[in-house]
C-alpha beads as a LAMMPS data file, in Angstrom:
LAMMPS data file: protein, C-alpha beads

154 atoms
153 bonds

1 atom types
1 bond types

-500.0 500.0 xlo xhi
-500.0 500.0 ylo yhi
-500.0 500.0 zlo zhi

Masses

1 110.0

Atoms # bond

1 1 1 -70.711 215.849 128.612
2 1 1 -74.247 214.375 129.143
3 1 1 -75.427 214.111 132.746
4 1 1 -73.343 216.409 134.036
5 1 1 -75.601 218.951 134.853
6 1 1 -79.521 220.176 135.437
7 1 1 -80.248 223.412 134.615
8 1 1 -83.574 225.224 134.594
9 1 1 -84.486 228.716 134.756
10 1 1 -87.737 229.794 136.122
11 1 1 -89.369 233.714 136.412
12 1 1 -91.337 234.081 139.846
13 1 1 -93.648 237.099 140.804
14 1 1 -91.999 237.605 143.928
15 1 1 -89.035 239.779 144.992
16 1 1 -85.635 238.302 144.670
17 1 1 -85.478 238.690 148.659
18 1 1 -88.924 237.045 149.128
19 1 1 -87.580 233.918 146.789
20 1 1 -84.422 234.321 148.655
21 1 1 -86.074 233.328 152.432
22 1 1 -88.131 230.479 150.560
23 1 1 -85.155 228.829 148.940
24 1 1 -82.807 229.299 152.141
25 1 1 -85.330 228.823 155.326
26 1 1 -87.251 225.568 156.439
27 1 1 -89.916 226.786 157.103
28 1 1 -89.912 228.128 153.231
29 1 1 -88.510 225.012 152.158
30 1 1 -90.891 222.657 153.591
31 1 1 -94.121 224.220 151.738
32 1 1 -92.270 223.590 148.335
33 1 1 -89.998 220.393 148.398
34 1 1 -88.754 218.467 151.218
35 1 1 -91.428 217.374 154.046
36 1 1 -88.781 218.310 156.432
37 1 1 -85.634 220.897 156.557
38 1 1 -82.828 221.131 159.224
39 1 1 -80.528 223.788 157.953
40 1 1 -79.390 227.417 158.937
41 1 1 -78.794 229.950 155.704
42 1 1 -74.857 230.396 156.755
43 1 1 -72.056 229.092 154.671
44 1 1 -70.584 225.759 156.472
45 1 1 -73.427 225.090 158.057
46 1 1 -74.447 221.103 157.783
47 1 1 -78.040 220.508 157.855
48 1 1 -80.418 218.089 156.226
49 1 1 -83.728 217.495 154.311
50 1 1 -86.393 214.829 154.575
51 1 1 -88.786 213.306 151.907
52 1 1 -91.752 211.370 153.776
53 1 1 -92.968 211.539 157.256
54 1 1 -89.854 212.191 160.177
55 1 1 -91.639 209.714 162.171
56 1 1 -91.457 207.098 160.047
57 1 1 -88.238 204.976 159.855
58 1 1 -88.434 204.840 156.031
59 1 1 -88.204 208.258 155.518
60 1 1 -85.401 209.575 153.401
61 1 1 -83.068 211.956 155.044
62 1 1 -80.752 213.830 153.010
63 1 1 -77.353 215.401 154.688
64 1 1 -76.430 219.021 152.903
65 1 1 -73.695 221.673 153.574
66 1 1 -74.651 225.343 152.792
67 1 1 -71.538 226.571 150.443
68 1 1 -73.051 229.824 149.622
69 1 1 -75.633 231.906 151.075
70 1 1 -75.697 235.669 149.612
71 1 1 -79.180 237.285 150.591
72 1 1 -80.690 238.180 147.893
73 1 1 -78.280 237.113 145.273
74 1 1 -76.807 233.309 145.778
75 1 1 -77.913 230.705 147.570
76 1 1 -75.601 226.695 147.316
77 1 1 -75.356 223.461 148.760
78 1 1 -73.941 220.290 148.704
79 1 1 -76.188 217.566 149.299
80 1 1 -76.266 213.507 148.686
81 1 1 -73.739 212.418 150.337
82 1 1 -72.674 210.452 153.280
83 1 1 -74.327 211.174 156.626
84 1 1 -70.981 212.389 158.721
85 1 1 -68.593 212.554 155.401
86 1 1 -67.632 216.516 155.187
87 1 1 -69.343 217.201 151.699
88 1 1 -66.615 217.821 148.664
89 1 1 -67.183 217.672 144.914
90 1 1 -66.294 213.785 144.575
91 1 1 -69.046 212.647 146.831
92 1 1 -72.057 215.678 146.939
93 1 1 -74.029 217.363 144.031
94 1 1 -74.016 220.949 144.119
95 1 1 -77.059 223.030 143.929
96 1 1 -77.170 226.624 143.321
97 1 1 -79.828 229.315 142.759
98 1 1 -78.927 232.835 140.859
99 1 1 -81.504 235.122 141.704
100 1 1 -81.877 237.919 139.374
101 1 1 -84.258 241.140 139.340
102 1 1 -86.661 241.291 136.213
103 1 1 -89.836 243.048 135.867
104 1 1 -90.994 243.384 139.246
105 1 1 -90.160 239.474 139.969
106 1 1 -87.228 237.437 140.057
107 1 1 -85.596 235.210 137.033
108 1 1 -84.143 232.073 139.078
109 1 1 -81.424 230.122 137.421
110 1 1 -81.093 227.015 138.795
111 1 1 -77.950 224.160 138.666
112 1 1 -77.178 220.571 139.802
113 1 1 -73.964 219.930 138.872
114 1 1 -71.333 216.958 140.512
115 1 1 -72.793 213.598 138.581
116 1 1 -69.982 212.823 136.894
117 1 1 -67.808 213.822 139.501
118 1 1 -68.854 210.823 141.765
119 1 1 -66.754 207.975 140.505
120 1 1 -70.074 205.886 139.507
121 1 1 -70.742 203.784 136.555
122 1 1 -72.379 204.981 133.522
123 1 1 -75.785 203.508 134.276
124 1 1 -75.971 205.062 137.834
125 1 1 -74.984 208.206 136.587
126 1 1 -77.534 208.179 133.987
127 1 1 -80.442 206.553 136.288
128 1 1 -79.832 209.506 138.858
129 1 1 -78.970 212.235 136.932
130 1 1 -82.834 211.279 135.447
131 1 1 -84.480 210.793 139.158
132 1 1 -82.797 214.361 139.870
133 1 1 -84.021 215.972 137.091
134 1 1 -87.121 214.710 137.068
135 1 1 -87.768 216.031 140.872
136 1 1 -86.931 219.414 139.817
137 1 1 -89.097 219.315 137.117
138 1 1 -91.989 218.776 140.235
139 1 1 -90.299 220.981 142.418
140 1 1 -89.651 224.179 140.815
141 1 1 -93.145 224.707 139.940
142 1 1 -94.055 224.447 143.686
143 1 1 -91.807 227.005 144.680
144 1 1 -93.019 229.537 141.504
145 1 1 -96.700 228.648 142.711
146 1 1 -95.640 229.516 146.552
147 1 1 -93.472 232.406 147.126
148 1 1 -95.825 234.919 144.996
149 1 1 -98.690 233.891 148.350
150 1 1 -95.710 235.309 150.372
151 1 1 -95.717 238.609 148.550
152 1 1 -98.680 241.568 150.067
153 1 1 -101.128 242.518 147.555
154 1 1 -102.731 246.406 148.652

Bonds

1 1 1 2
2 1 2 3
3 1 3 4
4 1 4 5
5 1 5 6
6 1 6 7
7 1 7 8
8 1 8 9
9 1 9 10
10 1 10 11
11 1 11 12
12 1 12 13
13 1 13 14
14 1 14 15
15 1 15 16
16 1 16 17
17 1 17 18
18 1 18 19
19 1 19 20
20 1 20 21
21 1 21 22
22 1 22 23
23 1 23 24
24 1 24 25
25 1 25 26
26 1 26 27
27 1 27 28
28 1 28 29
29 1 29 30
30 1 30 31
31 1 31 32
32 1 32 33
33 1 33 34
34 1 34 35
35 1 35 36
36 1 36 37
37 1 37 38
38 1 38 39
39 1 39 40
40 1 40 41
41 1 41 42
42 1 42 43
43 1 43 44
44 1 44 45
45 1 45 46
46 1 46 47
47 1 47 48
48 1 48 49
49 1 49 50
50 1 50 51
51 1 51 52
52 1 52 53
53 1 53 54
54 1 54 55
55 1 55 56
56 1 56 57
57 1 57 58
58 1 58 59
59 1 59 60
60 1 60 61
61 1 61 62
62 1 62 63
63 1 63 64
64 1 64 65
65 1 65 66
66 1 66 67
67 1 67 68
68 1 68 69
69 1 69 70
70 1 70 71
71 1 71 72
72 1 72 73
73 1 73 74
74 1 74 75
75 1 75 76
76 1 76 77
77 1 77 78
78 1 78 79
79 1 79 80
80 1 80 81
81 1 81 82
82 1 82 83
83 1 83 84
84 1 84 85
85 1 85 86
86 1 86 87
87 1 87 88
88 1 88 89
89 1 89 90
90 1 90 91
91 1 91 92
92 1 92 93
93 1 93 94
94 1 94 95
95 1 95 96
96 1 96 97
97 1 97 98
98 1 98 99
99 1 99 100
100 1 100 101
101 1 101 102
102 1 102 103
103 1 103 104
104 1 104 105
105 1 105 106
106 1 106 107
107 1 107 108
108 1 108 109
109 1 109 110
110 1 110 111
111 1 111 112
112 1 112 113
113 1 113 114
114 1 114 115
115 1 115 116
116 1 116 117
117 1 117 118
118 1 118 119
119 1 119 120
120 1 120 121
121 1 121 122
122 1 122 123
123 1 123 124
124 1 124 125
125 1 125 126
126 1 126 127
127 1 127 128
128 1 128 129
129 1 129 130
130 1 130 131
131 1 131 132
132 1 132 133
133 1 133 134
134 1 134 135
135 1 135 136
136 1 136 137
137 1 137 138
138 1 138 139
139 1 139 140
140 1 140 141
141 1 141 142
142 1 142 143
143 1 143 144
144 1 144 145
145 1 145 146
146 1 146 147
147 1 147 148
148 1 148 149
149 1 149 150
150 1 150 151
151 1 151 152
152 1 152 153
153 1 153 154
């Protein structure tokens, strides 16, 4: 079904538990995607991200649930949608990163999934399924480029 899903897999040179703490902790977070992060790695826990300055009242601030957080395997959330709804799959995406050992790094497989879950039209599905994927396409490389600075080199 088209626009279901993103998917992207990416290899980092960085232990699985070093990409781990970047994908799952703001202070991680922050250096690679949003400009702010309010969340705690612990399934249930409601948090949120925010893309432009906190300050500023036309900053974008994006409510997320952790689902799954599985150090240094799984990490999930539910994000986009509304501020004070519980997140479920008819009104959140779900991302998830699979982090798996290879060669000394760490092979992340990444997923969106949820955008035809959400009861929109056809165009809206399309037009953000597109704005989505095109922010992970930014995105991912920022966190390939950070987390190997993380790593000690002798």
């Amino acid at each position: 079904m088209p626009y279901e899903s993103i998917e992207r897999e990416i290899r980092i040179e960085a232990s699985p538990e070093v990409v781990y703490q970047v994908i799952s902790t703001p202070e991680h977070l922050r250096e690679w995607w949003p400009d702010e992060a309010d969340l705690a790695p612990t399934p249930g826990a409601v948090g949120s991200v925010t893309f432009g300055d906190p300050a500023d009242p036309a900053a974008h601030v994006v409510p997320l649930t952790v689902i799954e957080a599985d150090p240094p395997r799984r990490f999930a959330f539910r994000w986009v949608h509304d501020d004070g709804v519980p997140a479920a799959a008819d009104n959140s995406f779900l991302v998830t990163f699979d982090l798996i050992p290879a060669d000394g790094g760490t092979l992340l497989r990444f997923s969106e999934t949820g955008f035809q879950d959400q009861g929109w039209k056809p165009d809206l599905v399309e037009a953000t399924h597109r704005d989505h994927s095109n922010g992970w396409d930014h995105f991912l490389p920022r966190l390939a480029a950070y987390a190997p600075r993380l790593v000690s080199r002798p």
